[in-house]
C-alpha positions, -999 to +999 in steps of 0.1 A: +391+495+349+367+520+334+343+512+303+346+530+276+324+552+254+320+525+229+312+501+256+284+520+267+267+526+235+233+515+237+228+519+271+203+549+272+183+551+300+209+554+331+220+592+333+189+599+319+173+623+338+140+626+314+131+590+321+090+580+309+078+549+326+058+530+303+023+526+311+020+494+290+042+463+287+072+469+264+101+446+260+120+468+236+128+489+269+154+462+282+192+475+274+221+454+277+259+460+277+289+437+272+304+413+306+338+419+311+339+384+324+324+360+298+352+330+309+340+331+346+306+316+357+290+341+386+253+351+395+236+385+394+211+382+413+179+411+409+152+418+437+120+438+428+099+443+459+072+465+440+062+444+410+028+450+399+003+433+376-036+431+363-052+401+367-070+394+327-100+388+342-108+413+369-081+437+363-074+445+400-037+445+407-018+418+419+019+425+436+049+410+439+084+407+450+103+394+412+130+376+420+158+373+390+191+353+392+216+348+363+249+337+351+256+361+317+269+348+289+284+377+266+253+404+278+240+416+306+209+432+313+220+472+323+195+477+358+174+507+352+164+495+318+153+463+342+137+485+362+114+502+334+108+469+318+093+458+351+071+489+354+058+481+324+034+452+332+020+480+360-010+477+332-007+442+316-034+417+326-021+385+325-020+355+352+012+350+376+025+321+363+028+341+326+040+372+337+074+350+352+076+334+321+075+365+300+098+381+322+125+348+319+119+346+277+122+385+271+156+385+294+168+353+274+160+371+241+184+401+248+209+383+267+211+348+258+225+339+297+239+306+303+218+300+333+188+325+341+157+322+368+125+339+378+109+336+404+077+358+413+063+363+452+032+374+447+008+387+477-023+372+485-058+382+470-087+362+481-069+342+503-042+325+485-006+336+476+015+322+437+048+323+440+057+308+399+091+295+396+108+290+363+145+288+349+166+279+319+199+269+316+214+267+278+211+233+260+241+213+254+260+230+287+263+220+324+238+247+331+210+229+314+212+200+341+218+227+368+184+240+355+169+208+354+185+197+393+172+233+405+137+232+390+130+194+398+142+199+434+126+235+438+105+231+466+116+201+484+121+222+510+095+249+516+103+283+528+088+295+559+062+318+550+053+348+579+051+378+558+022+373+544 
């Protein structure tokens, strides 16, 4: 079951073999296309190992894994467009905990998910690691109180941390 032509428009960036990574953050990069799907709840689940940031104060770079996990509504977020969005902070100075929630608010923006969460990794600089967690799930739905249940339970029980 191969999409067609139509269902592709708008998707620009995969095939393209004259990508530009932006330098600066730019939210207009992200692309979606149409689920297939939109009567069955499933999660897509995003892994970026080489997220990278400026702290606003001392603009040396922070790093991160980003962590994204969704269940789509009627959109979905097409991956290399993802993957340039992401690249985009490479030069935006902003704290941890913002960059997450910029990340989650953008992706709601173009694809209005029913459930949707970020979570950022990020490696240690002077000592101490952030790992910001956020999610939404949409109001009046069962996915709001999964959002609420997985946010209010988040870190009952720690991960093991030896990669750091």
């Amino acid at each position: 079951m191969s999409r067609s032509k139509e269902e592709l428009q708008g998707v620009t960036k995969l095939g393209n073999q004259h990508t530009v990574y932006a330098q600066d953050y730019d939210p207009s990069l992200l692309e979606t296309f149409v689920n297939k799907h939109p009567d069955r709840d499933y999660f897509v689940k995003f892994n970026c190992p080489e997220f990278t940031s400026l702290c606003p104060m001392t603009g040396q770079p922070d790093y991160a894994t980003i962590y994204i996990s969704y269940v789509p509504g009627v959109r979905m977020v097409e991956s290399k467009s993802l993957k340039l969005y992401l690249f985009s902070f490479r030069n935006h100075g902003d704290f941890h905990e913002d960059c997450v929630n910029i990340i989650m608010d953008d992706l709601i923006r173009v694809m209005d998910p029913k459930y949707i969460e970020v979570w950022g990794k990020f490696l240690p600089r002077g000592g101490i690691s952030i790992d910001p967690y956020c999610n939404y799930g949409r109001p009046g739905t069962p996915w709001a109180d999964v959002a609420w249940q997985r946010l209010s339970q988040h870190d009952l029980y720690p991960e093991k941390v030896d990669n750091r």
